[in-house]
N, C-alpha and C positions, 0 to 999 in steps of 0.2 A: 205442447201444453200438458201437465201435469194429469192425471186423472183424477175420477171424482170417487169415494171421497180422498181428502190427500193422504197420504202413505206417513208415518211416521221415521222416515230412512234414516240409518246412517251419515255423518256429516251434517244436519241439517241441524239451523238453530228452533228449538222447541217451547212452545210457550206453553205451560199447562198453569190452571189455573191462575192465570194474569202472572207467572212468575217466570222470568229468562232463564232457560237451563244453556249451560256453553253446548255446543256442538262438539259431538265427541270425533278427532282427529282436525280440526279447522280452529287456525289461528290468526290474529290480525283481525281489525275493525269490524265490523258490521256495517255502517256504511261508510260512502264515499264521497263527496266533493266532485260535480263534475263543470263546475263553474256557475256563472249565474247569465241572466238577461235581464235587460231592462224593468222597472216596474210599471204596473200600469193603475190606473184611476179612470173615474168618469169625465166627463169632456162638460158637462152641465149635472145639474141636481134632475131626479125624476121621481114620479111616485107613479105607486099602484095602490087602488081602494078594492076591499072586498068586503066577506066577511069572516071571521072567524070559524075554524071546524069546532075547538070545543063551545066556547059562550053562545056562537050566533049571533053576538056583538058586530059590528061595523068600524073594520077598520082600516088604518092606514098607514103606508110605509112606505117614507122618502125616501132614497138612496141618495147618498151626497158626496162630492169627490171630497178625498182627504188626502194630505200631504205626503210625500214618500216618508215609508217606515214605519205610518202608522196601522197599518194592517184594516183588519175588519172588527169594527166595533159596532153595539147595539146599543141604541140608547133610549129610555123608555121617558118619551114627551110628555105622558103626561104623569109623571110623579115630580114632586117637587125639586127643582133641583137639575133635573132630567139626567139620572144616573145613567152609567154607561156599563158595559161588560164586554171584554176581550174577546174573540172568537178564535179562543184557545182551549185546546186539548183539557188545562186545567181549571178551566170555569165551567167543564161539565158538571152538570147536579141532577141528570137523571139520563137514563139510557130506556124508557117502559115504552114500548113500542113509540118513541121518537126522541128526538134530543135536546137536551132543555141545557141553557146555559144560564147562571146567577142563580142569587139566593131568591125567597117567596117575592118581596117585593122588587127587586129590580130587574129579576129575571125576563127570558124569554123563552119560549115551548114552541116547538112544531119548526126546530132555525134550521132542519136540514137541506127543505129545498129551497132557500134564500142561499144557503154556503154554498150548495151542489151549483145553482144558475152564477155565483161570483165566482168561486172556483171553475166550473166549466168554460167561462168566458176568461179566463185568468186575470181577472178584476182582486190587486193585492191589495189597495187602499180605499175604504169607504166606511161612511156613517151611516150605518142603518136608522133610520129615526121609526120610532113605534108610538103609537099612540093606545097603544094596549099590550097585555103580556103575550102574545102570538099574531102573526103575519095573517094578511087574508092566506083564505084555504083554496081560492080560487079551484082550479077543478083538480086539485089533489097532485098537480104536478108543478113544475120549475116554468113553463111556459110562458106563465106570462109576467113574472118577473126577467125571464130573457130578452122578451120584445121590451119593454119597456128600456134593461139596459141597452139593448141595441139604438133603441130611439134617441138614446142620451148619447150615444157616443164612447168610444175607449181611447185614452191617449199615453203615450208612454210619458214615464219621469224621468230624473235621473238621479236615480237609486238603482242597487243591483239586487235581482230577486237571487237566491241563492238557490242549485238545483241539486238534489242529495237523491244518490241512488244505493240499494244494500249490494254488499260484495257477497255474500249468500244469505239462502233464506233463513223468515222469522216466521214460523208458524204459530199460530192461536188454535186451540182446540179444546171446545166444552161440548161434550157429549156426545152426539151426529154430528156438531158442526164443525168445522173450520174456516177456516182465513187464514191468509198468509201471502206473502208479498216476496218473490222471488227475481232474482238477477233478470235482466230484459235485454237481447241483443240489438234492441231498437233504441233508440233515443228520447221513447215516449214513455208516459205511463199507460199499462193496458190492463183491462178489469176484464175477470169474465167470473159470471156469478151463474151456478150450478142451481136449480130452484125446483126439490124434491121432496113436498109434505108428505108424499107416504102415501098407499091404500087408506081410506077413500076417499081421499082429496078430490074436490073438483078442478081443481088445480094441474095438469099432466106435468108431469118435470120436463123443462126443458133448459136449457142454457143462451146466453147471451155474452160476444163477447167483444171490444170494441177497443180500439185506440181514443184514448180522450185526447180529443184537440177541441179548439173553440167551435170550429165549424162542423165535426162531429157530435159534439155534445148538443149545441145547438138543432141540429136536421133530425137527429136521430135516438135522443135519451131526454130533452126537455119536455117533452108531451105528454112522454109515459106517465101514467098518473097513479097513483098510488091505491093500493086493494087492501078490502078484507073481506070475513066470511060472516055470513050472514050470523053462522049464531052470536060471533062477538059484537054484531052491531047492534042485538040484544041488548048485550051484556051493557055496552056502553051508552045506549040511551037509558036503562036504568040507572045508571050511575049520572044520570044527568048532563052527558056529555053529547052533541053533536044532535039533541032532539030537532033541528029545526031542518037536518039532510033527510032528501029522499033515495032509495035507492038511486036513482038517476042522477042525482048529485055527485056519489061515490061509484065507484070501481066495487060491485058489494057480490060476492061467491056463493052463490045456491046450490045444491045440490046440482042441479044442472049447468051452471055456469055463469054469465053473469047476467043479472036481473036488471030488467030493462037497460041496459047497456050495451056496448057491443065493443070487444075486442079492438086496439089502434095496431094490434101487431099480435100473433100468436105468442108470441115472448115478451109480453108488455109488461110482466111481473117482472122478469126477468132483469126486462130494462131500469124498472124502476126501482131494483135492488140495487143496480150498477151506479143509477143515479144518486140514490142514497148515499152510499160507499165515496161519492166524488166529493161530497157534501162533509160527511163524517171528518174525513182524509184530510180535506181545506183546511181543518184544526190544527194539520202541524203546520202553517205558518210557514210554506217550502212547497217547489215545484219539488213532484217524486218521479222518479224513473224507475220504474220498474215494471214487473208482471203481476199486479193482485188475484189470485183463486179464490173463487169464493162457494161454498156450499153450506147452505143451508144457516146462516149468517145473517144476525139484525145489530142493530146501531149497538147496541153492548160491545159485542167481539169489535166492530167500527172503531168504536172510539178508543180500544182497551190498545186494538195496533195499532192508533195513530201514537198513543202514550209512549210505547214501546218504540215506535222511529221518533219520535222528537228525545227521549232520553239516549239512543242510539247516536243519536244527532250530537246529541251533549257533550254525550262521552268523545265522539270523535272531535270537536272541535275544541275541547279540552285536554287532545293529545297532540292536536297540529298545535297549540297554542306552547304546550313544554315543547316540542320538540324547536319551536324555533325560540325562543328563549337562551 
């Protein structure tokens, strides 16, 4: 595994400010084709109710199976009409500490751990139905929209998922951070996310690093629930957002650690960076094979490398396409 932070080497493809520079001495694609598998959907319709983190509104979110090919859609029940949005790379419209797909009114805010729990389960076709612009906040993790799709069931189709893996690496790098997603000699996708705020974080750096499969994602990364630090929760019940959370609600970081809370794993941040990234990733609309590194990485750098493999994508099936021509 690559060390932390990543090294900017020779040969490697480089992303600095969201723009591909070529790799100097490495020629030929960026990625590859390594075939597909079956598609899958829900076996029945199922819902989860909670409530909102920002409003404190009471809401709800069916999941309902969809047809092969139609991927993952959102669709917000109660606007007239009940508009819908792609849960694609290029219907993001905000990356501010989470990720938001569609315009003001039809959008959705807070979709990573709904994509993270369908993508983790490799759930390619469904209708999310919303009855407000964000999913419950349930306890800040993917849990229990996993039990719920477990309860529903997963059945294959027959459509073929397509599996794209890079032939070398794509680095992203703004500032401390990086991301980057490098060749895997395993046939899975593997995350490991580096998680180091620096002196005097209460936070200790430590790393998390896993093979995502259904049944890993599931035991081991649904739970983790997502953290902040106490002074931003400040900052954001000012701003009128999440007044009705108590610490105890949140994963919330004090000086000394977390507040009325207790730890599910000493790596739980860690995890739920990983979980995040699964979520982000599900936007290119393709199983990935490869090795993602991650340090010090939020849903911006997420979403800016899924852009960069789905145009990598583009480009490659745009060259199998002349060349058999």
């Amino acid at each position: 595994m690559p060390n932390f932070p990543l090294c900017k080497n020779r040969g490697q493809l480089k992303l600095w400010s969201a723009t591909l520079i070529p790799a100097l001495g490495q020629e030929g694609p960026v990625v590859r084709s390594l075939g597909y598998r079956p598609q899958r959907t829900l076996a029945r319709p199922v819902s989860v109710r909670g409530v909102g983190f920002i409003t404190g509104a009471p809401v709800t979110v069916r999941f309902v199976p969809a047809p092969p090919d139609s991927g993952i859609r959102f669709q917000r029940i109660d606007r007239p009409q009940g508009p819908t949005v792609p849960a694609t790379v290029h219907q993001v419209t905000g990356t501010q500490r989470r990720t938001t797909l569609g315009d003001a009114y039809s959008g959705i805010t807070l979709v990573e751990h709904i994509l993270a729990a369908l993508a983790g389960l490799r759930i390619d076709n469904c209708c999310v139905e919303l009855d407000a612009g964000e999913p419950p906040g349930l306890d800040g993790s993917s849990q229990g929209f996993v039990a719920a799709l477990l309860q529903a069931g997963i059945i294959p189709q027959q459509a073929p998922r397509a599996i794209w893996t890079v032939s070398q690496p794509i680095i992203l790098q703004r500032g401390d951070a990086t991301l980057a997603i490098h060749p895997h000699s395993a046939p899975t996708l593997r995350i490991s996310y580096r998680l180091d705020y620096g002196h005097p974080s209460p936070i200790p750096p430590h790393l998390h690093s896993c093979d995502i499969t259904p049944e890993r994602f599931a035991a081991e990364l649904a739970h983790c629930r997502t953290f902040i630090m106490e002074s931003e929760v400040q900052m954001l019940w000012k701003q009128g957002i999440g007044r009705h959370l108590t610490h105890a609600d949140l994963l919330v970081f004090g000086p000394r650690g977390p507040i009325h809370n207790t730890l599910k794993h000493a790596d739980e941040p860690a995890r739920h960076k990983v979980l995040d990234l699964v979520g982000d990733l599900g936007l290119c609309g393709c199983d990935l094979v490869g090795h993602v590194v991650a340090y010090r990485s939020g849903h911006q750098m997420n979403v800016e490398l899924a852009k960069q493999i789905v145009e990598a994508i583009r480009q490659g099936e745009s060259t199998a396409s002349r060349s058999a021509a």
